[in-house]
N, C-alpha and C positions, 0 to 999 in steps of 0.2 A: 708750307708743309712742316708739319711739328715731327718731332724724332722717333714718334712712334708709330706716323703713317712713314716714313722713309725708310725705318726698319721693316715694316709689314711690305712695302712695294721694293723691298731689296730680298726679300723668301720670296715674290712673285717671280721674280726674276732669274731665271734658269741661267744666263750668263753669270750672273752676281753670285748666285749660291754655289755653280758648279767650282769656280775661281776661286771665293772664300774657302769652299772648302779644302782645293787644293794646298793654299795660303797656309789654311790653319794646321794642315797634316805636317807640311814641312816646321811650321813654327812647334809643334809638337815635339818632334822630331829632335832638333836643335837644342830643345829647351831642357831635355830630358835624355840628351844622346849618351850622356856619359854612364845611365843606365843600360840602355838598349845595347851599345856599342859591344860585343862579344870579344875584342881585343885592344890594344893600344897602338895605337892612331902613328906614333912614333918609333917603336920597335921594330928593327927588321927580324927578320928572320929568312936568314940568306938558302936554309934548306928548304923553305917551302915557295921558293920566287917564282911568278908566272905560273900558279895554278888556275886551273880554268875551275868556276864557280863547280862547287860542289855544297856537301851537307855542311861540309867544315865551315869552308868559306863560301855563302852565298854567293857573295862578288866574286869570287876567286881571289887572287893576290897579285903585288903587283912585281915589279923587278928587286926591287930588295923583302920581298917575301910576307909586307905587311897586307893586313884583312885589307881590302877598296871598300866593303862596305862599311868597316868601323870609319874610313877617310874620309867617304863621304855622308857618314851621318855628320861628324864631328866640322866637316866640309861647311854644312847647312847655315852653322853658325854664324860663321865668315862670311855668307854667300849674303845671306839676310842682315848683319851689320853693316856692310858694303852697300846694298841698298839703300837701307834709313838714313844713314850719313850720307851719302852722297847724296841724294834727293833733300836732306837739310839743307847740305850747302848750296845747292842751286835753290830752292824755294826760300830761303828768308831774304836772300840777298835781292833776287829776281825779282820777288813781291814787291820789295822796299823800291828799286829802281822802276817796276813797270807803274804801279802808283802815282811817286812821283813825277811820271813823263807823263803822264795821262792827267793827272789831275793839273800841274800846274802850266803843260804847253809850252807853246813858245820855244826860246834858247834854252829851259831845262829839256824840253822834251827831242828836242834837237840832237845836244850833245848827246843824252843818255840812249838815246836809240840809233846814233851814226857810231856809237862806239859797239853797240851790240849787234849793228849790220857786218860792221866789221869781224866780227865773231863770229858770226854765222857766215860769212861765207867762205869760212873750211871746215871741211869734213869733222863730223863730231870724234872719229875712229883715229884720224890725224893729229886732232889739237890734241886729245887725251895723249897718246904717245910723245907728243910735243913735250908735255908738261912731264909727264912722267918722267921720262927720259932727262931732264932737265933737273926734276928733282930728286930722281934717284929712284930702282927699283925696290917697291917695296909697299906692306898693304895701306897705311897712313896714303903713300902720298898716291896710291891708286884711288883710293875714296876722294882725294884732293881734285887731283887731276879729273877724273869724271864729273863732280859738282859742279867746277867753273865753267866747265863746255855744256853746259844746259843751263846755265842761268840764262843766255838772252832770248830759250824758249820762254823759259816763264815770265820773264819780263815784258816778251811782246804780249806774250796772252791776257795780264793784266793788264797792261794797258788798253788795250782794246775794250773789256771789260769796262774798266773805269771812264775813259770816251764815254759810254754808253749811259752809263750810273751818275755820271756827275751834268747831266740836263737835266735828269731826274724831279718831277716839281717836289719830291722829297728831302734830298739833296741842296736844290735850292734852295727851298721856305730855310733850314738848317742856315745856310750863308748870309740868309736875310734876316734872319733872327740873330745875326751874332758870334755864331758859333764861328772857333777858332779851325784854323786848317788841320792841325792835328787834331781834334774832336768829330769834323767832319770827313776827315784820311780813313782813321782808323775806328769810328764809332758808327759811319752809316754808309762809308763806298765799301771797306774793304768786306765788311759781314754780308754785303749783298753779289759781291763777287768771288764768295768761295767756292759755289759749286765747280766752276771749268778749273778753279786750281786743285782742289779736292782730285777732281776727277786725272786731271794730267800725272799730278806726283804717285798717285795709283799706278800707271800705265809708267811712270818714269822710276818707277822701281825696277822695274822687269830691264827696262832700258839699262838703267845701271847696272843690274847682276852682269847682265850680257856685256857691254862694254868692260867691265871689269874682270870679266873671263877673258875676254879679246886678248887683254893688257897682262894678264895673268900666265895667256897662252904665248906669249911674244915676250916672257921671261922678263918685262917691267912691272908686275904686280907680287904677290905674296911669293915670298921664297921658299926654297924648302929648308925643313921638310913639313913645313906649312900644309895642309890639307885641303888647300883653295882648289875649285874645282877645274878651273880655270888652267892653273900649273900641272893636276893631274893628266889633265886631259894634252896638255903638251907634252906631259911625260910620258902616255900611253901610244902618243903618235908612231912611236920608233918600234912599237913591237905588234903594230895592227895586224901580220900575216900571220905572226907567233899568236902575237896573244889577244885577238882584237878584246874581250873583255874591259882591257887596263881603261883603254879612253872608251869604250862603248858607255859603261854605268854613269861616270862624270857627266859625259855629256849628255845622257838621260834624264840626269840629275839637273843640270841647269837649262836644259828643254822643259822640264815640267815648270821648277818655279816661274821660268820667263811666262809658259803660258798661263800659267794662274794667277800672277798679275795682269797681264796683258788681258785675260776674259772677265776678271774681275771691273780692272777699267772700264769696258765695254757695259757690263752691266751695270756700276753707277754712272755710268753718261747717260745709259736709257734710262735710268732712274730720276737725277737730276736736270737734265733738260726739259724744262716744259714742250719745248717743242715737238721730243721725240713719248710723250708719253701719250696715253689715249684715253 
């Protein structure tokens, strides 16, 4: 499939476009907040604290009197940072190890998959707090902490993948002709197993925001008066009878992006699967 039937079977595609577009509003959003933003994101203002959304403040305000919505447009930015980085740090490293266990077997693929069974079998929401906690609260090491508790999904997914790609009589002829292990790694297994990685760091963005609000909400991620959505929404918690608004918008905010990556995923897996296409 060439990039211009994948583009055209990604408009076909009602999950795909509804997701992108969600995607792209918030990426707007962020990119451009310090336009939009009708206040400063930092500033209190102690006379106007715990207003319920009006013309003034859409959001309304929160307990030290600043706009929620200038928080969390300005929020978007962090939330979406926090994604790419974290999804980097598990996909380069994950790639490189599920690769290597798949292509070369044996005691490499041994060690590199008994150390990441070891990793998987605790909670992704625990080892994150693990790490955090260990390295200090704060947004660095919450991108830190999230990346490494998903590398040994993407390391088993490629490997699996690579299994598959390296009987390949393509693959092969490649071995038989000479071709060096790094030539045939990353010149003919890895381009033929990008689709399920493509598709997963899609869906593991969403995963990341959310875990990172987790971590956010449990005062080990971004501090204040940080605008992560994550710390607001722990900070709205204590005036939900007063003022549900505070944590209402937050956590609206990071229900949307989580679902527009999450249905975006969905629609390049029906995209990129040959199995599931028709």
């Amino acid at each position: 499939m060439n990039k211009w039937e994948l583009f055209t079977d990604l408009l076909k595609n009602k999950n795909a476009v509804l997701g992108l577009g969600i995607v792209c509003f918030i990426l707007f959003v962020a990119m451009f907040g310090s336009m939009l933003a009708p206040y400063d994101p930092f500033l209190p203002a102690p006379l106007d604290r715990l207003q319920p959304p009006s013309m003034a403040h859409w959001f309304g305000t929160d307990s030290l009197g600043r706009d929620i919505l200038t928080r969390v447009i300005h929020g978007s930015r962090i939330s979406l940072m926090i994604g790419l980085v974290s999804v980097s740090i598990s996909l380069v490293p994950g790639t490189i190890l599920g690769l290597f266990a798949g292509y070369f077997g044996k005691t490499t693929d041994a060690i590199i998959m008994r150390v990441m069974d070891v990793l998987l079998a605790f909670p992704a929401i625990l080892m994150a707090i693990f790490i955090a906690a260990i390295l200090g609260p704060s947004l660095i090491n919450t991108m830190i902490a999230v990346g490494i508790v998903y590398i040994p999904h993407y390391a088993r997914i490629v490997r699996s993948s690579v299994l598959l790609l390296k009987e390949q009589l393509f693959v092969q002829s490649v071995r038989h002709m000479g071709g060096s292990h790094t030539r045939t790694i990353f010149g003919h297994i890895l381009p033929n197993a990008l689709a399920p990685i493509i598709v997963y760091a899609t869906l593991g963005m969403g995963t990341a925001v959310l875990q990172a609000a987790a971590l956010g909400f449990l005062g080990l991620g971004a501090q204040p008066p940080q605008p992560e959505w994550g710390a607001m929404l722990s900070e709205g918690r204590q005036y939900l009878q007063l003022a549900p608004h505070v944590a209402a918008f937050p956590g609206l905010a990071i229900l949307l992006l989580v679902l527009g990556f999450n249905v975006f995923g969905d629609g390049m897996r029906d995209v990129l699967d040959p199995s599931l296409r028709t």
